[in-house]
C-alpha positions in Angstrom: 13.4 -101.6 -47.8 11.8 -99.3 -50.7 9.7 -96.2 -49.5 7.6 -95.5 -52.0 6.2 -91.9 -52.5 3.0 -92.3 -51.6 3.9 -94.1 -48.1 3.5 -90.6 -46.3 6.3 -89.6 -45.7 8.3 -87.0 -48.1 12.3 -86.3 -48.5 11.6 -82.4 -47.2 10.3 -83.3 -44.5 12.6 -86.2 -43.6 15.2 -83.3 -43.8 13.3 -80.7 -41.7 12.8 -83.1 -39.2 16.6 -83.6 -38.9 17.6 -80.1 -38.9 15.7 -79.8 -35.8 17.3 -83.1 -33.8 21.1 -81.9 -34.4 19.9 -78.3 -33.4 18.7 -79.9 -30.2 21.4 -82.3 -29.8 24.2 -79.0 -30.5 22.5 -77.2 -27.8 23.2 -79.5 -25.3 26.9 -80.3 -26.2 27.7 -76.7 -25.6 27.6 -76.1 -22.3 29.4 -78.8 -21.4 32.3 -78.3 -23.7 32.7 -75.0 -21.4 32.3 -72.1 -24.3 30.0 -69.3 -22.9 29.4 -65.8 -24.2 32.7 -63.8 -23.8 32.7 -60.8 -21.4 34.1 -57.1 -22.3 36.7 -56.5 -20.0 36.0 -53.5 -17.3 39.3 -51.0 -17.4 40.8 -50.7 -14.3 42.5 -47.1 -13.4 46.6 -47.3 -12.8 48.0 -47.2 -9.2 47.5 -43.5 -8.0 45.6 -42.1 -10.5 42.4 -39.3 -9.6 39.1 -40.5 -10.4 36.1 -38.5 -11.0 32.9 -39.5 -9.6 29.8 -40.0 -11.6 27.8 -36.8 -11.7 24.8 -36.3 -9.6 21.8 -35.2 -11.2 21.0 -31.6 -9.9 17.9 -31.2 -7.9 16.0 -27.7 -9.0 15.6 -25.7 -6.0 12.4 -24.3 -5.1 12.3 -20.5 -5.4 10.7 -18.8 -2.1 7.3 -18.6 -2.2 6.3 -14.7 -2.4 4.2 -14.6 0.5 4.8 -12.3 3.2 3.7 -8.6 3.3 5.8 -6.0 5.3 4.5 -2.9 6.6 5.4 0.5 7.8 3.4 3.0 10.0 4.2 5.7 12.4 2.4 5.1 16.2 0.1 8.3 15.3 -1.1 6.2 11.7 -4.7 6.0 11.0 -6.4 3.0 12.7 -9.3 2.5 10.0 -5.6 2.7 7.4 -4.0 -0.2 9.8 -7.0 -2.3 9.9 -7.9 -2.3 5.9 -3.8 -3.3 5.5 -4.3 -6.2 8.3 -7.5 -7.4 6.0 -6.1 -7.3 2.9 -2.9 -8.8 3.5 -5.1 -12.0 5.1 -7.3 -12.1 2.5 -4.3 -12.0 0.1 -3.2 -15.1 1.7 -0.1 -12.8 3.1 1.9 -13.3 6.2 2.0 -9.4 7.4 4.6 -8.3 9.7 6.1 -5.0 10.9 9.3 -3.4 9.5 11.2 -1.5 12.3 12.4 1.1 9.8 12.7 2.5 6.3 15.9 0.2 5.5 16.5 -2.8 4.1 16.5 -5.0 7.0 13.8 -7.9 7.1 13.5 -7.4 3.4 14.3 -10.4 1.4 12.9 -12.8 -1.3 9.6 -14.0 0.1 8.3 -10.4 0.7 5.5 -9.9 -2.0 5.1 -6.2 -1.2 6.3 -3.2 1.3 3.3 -1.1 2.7 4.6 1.9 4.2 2.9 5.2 5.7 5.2 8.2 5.6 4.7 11.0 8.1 6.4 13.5 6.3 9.0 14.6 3.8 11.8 13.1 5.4 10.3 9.3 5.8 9.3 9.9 2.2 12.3 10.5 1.0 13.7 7.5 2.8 10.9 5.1 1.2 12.0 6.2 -2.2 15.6 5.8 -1.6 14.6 2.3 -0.6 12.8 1.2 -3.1 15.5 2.6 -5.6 17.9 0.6 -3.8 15.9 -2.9 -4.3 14.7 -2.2 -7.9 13.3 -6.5 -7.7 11.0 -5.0 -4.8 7.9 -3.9 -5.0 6.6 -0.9 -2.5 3.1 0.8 -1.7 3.2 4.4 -0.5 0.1 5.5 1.5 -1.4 8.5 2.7 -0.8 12.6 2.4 3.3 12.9 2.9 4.0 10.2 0.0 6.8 10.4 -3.0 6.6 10.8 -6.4 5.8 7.1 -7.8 8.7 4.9 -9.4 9.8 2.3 -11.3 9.0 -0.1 -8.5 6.7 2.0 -6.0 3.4 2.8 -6.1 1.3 5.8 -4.3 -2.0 6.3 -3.0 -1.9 9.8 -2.0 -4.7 12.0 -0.2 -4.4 15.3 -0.8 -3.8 17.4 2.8 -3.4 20.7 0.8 -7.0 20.3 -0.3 -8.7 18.9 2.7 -6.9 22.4 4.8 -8.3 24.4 1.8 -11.9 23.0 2.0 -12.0 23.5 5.8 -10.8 27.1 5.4 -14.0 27.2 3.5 -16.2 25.8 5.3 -15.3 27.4 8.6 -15.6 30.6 7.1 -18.8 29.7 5.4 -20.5 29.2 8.7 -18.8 31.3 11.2 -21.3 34.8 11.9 -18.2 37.4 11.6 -15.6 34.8 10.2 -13.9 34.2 13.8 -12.2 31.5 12.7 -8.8 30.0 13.6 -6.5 26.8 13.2 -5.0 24.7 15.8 -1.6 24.2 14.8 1.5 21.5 15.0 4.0 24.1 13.4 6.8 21.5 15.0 5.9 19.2 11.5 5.9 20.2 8.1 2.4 18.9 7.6 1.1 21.4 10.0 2.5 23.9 9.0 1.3 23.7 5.2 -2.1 22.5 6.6 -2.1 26.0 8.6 -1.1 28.0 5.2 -3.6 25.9 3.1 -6.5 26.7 5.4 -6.0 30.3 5.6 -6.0 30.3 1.5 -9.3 29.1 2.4 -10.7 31.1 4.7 -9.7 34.1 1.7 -11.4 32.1 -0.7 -14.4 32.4 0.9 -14.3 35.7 2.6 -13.7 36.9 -1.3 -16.9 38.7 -1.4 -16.6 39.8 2.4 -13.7 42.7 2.5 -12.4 44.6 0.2 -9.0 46.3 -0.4 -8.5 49.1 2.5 -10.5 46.9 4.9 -9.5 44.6 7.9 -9.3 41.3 7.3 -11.7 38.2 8.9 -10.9 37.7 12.4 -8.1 34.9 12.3 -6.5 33.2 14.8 -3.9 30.6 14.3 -2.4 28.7 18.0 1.0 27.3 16.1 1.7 25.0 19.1 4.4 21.7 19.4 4.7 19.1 21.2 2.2 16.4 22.8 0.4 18.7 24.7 0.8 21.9 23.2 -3.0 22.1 22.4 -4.6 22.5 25.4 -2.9 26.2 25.7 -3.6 26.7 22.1 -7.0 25.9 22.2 -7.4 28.6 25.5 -5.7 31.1 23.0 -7.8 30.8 20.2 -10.7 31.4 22.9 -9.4 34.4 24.3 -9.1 35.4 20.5 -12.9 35.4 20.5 -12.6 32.7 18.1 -15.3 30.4 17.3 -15.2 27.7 14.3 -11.3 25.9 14.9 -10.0 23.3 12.1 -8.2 20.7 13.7 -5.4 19.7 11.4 -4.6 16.0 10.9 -2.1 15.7 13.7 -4.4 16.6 16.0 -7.7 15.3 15.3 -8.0 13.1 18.3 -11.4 12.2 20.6 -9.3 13.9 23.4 -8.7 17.3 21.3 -11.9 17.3 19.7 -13.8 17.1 23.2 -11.5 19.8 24.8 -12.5 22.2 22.0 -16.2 21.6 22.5 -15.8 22.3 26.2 -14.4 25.4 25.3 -17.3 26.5 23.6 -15.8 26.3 20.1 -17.5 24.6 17.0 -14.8 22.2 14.6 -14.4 20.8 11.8 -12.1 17.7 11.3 -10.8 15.1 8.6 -10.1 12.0 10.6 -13.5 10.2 10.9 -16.3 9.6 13.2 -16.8 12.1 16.0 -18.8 11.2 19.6 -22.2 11.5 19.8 -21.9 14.1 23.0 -19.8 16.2 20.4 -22.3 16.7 17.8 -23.5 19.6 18.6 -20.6 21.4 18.5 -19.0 19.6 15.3 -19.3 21.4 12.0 -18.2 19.0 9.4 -15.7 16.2 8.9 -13.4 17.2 5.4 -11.0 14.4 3.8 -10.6 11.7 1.6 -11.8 7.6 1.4 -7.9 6.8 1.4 -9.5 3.0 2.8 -11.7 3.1 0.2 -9.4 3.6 -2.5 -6.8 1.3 -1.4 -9.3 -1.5 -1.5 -10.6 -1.0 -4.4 -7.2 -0.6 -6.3 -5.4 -3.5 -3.7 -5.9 -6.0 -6.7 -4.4 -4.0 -9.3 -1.2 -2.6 -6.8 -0.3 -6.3 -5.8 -0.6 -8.0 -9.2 -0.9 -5.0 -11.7 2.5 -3.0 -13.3 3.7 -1.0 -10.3 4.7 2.4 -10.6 0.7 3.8 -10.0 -0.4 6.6 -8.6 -3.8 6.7 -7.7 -4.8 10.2 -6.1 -8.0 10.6 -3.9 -10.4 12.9 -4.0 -10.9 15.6 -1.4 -15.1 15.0 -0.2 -17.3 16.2 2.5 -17.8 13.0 4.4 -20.1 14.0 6.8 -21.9 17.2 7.9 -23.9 18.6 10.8 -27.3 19.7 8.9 -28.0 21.8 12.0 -24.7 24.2 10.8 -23.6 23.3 7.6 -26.8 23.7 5.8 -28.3 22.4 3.0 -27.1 26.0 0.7 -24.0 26.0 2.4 -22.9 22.2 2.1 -24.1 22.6 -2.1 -21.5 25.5 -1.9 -18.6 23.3 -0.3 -19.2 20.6 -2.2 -18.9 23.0 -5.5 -15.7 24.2 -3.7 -14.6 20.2 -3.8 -15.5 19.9 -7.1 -13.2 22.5 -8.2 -10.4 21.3 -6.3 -11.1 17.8 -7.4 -10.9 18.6 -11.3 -7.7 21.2 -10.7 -10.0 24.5 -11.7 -8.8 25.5 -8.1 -5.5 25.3 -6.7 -4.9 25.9 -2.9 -1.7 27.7 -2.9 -2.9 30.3 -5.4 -5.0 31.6 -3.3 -4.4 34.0 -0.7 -5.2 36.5 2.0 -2.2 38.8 1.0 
């Protein structure tokens, strides 16, 4: 039989259409002729040898979260200075807890930032050793017996030197016959350079009130120690005829402050509020917004570049208009002024 060309059917297709049976047809044979796809062979370690396992990935460890806050403070420590720390530190998101001393015990990678409150020269030499020691660490120093700042610490200071000076002053300024005196801890160094401070004061003032050749204002200073060494130094500076008495920081208490009034002797004192019932007998209250200050600058001391050192002014904070009057309190506040922009300096001033 003749195809002929126009039947429908062309040679390229006929041979397209084969192609694709014996494809078909090879695919099935194959299999069962047994050939499959050869299989790399898996090397097999000799008798004995030491094989290493497959590495583990390493898992990054976290690094401690920086969120505890220690804190150091003597028993006697300011209250309103305890309770701004407490505040902070919770508003910071900071787990605050106590040191037991100036070492490096309970210090370690979660600590954000030591807050400590030296009482005097010693415990602020300790702090700076300390933070020297842990140069990674950052450390606060508050109040009036604080180091020089560092690489790694921080100070807010208050300046006790002035605050003694400005009392000085101001007792002198209102005392009829400048009886004045100073109740004393001569047992710490802060005492006794609050007790020399104060009676650069009281020659500040009484500049204009003796003159070569004559006797000096009527001071008394009751240098006493111990807890309870104040009751007989306030009886001494009353049988010294003494009338106007600066307690110095140490012992600015409610307890000190109303056995001086029931002595019959006016005060003035740098540690806060005083009791109604005392008014009368209260002259001023000297000292600095160390709280204050600390809040304001708490951002920039737990974030900022450490080594600050913020120093606070020396103010009047609060004054009885019925003593120091309106004249007198203009003249102490000059006197603060001075001190405040360094035009005065209490040590060189003197009664000698």
């Amino acid at each position: 039989m003749r195809i002929s060309p126009n039947s429908g059917f062309s040679s390229p297709q006929l041979r397209a259409a084969a192609l694709l049976a014996g494809c078909l047809l090879l695919g099935l044979l194959l299999p069962a002729c047994g050939i499959n796809t050869p299989q790399l062979p898996t090397a097999t370690p000799p008798e004995g040898a030491i094989t290493q396992p497959s590495p583990t990935p390493a898992v990054p460890t976290a690094t401690p979260a920086l969120h505890r806050l220690a804190f150091w403070a003597g028993a006697d420590a300011d209250p309103a200075l305890l309770t701004a720390v407490e505040e902070l530190a919770a508003g910071s998101g900071l787990e605050l807890f106590a040191l037991e001393s100036l070492t490096a015990g309970g210090l370690d990678e979660s600590v954000r930032l030591v807050v400590a409150v030296p009482r005097d020269a010693q415990e602020a030499s300790a702090l700076s050793d300390l933070a020297q020691s842990l140069p990674d660490q950052r450390f606060l120093a508050l109040g009036s017996n604080v180091p020089q700042p560092g690489q790694n610490l921080s100070v807010v200071s208050a300046p006790a030197d002035q605050v003694a000076f400005l009392a000085g002053y101001t007792a002198a300024l209102v005392t009829p016959n400048w009886w004045v005196g100073v109740l004393n801890r001569v047992d710490t160094p802060t005492g006794q350079a609050g007790r020399d401070y104060f009676l650069n004061g009281v020659g500040y003032a009484c500049g204009i009130c003796y003159a070569p050749g004559k006797s000096l204002p009527n001071l008394g200073v009751a240098d006493v120690s111990g807890e309870d060494g104040w009751r007989a130094g306030i009886q001494a500076l009353k049988g010294q005829g003494i009338t106007t008495v600066f307690l110095i920081p140490e012992l600015d208490t409610p307890e000190v402050q109303a056995a001086v009034a029931e002595a019959g002797l006016m005060f003035v004192n740098s540690r806060g509020e005083v009791s109604a019932g005392l008014k009368s007998r209260w002259v001023a209250t000297l000292g600095v917004d160390l709280v204050g200050a600390l809040r304001e600058a708490w951002p920039s001391l737990l974030d900022g570049e450490p080594g600050q050192q913020i120093a606070v002014p020396v103010t009047v904070q609060a004054a009885n208009p019925e003593i120091l009057t309106e004249a007198r309190l203009r003249l102490v506040e000059e006197t603060a002024q001075a001190l405040r922009d360094g035009v005065l300096f209490p040590g060189n001033v003197s009664l000698e």
